[in-house]
C-alpha positions as CSV (number, residue, x, y, z in Angstrom):
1,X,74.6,203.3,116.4
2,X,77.3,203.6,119.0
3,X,80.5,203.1,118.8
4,X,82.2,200.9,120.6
5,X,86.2,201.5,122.2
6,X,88.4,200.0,119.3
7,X,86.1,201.9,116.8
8,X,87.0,205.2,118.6
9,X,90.3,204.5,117.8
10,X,90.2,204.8,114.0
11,X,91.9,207.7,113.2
12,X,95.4,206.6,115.1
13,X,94.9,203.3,113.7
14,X,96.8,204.2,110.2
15,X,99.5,206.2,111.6
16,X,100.5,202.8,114.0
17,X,99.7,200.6,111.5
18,X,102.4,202.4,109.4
19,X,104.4,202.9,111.8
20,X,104.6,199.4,111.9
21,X,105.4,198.2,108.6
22,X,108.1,200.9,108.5
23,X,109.6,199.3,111.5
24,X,109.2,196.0,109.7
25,X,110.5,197.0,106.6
26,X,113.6,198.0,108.7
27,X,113.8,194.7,109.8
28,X,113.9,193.2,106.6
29,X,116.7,195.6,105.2
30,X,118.6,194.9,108.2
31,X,118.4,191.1,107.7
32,X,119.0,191.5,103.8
33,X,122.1,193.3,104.5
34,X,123.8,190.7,106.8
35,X,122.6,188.1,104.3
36,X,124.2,190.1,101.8
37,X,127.3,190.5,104.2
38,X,127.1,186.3,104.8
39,X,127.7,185.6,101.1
40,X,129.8,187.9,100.1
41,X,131.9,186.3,103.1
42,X,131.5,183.2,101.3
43,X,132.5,183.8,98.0
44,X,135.6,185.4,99.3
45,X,136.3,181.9,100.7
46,X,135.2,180.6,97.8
47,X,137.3,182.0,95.6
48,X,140.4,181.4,98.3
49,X,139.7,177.8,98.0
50,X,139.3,177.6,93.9
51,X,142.8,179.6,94.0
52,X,144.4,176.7,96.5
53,X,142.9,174.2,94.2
54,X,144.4,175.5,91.2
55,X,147.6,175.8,93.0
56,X,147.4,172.2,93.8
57,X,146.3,171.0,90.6
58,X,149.1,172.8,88.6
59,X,151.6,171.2,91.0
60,X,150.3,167.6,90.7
61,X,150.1,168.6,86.5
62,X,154.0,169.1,86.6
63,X,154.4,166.3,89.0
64,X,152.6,163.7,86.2
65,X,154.1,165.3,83.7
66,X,157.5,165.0,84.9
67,X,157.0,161.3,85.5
68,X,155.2,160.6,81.9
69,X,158.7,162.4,80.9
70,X,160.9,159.9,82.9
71,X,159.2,157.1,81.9
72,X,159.1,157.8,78.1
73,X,162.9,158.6,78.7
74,X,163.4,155.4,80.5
75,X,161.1,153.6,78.1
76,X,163.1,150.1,78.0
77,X,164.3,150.3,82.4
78,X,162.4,150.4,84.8
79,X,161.2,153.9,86.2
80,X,162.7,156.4,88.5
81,X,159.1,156.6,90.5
82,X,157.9,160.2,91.0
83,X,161.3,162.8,90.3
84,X,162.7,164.7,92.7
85,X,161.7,168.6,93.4
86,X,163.5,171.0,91.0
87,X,165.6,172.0,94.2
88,X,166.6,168.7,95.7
89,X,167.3,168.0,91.7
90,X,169.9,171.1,91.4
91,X,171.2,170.0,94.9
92,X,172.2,166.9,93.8
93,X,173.3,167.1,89.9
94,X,176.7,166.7,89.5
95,X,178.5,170.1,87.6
96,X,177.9,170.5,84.2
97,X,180.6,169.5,82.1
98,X,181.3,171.4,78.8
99,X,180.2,170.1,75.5
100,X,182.7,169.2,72.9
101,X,183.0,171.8,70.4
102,X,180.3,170.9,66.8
103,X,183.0,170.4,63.8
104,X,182.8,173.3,61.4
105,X,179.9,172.9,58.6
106,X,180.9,173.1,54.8
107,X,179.3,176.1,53.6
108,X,178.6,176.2,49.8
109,X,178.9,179.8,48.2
110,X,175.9,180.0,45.6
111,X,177.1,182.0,42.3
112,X,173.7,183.6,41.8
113,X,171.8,185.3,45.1
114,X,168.6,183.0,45.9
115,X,166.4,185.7,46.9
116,X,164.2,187.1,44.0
117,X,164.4,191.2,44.5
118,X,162.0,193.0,46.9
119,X,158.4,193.8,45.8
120,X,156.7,196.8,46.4
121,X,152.8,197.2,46.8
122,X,151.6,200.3,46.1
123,X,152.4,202.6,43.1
124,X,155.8,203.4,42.1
């Protein structure tokens, strides 16, 4: 039987065939690695965007609970609305004025001491 022209060809056939799969295999570590590169991209932004939205949160958290605060203050008037930020609140506070001294305490003077003596764990 002869053999006909792609038959000839058998014994290159492997080598290009491997050939190329290597190539393709190339191809596919080359794509893996910008996917790879792609999401790590985007959990970065991710996690920017979780660290804004905590930010955010917390702020709004104080904000409600500073209100909940001036209304349970205020509980028989009508509220203040939303409070002003802590700097336009120090802006605007008049000074301090001192508070009046406390009157002294009467302090009783006990004829016996009220602690029972120290006890000691281990052996003596």
């Amino acid at each position: 039987m002869k053999k006909t022209g792609s038959e000839q060809d058998a014994p290159d056939e492997p080598l290009e065939r491997a050939r190329l799969q290597a190539e393709v295999a190339k191809q596919r570590v080359r794509i893996a690695k910008e996917e790879l590169k792609r999401a790590r991209k985007r959990l970065k932004e991710a996690k920017r965007e979780a660290r804004r939205a905590r930010k955010h949160s917390a702020g709004a958290r104080r904000i409600w609970k500073r209100a909940r605060r001036a209304q349970k203050h205020d509980s028989g008037s009508a509220s203040r609305g939303v409070p002003l930020p802590r700097s336009a609140r120090r802006r605007s506070a008049p000074p301090a004025q001192p508070a009046a001294p406390a009157p002294p305490r009467a302090v009783a003077i006990p004829d016996e001491p009220c602690h029972a003596p120290p006890r000691h764990h281990g052996p003596p």
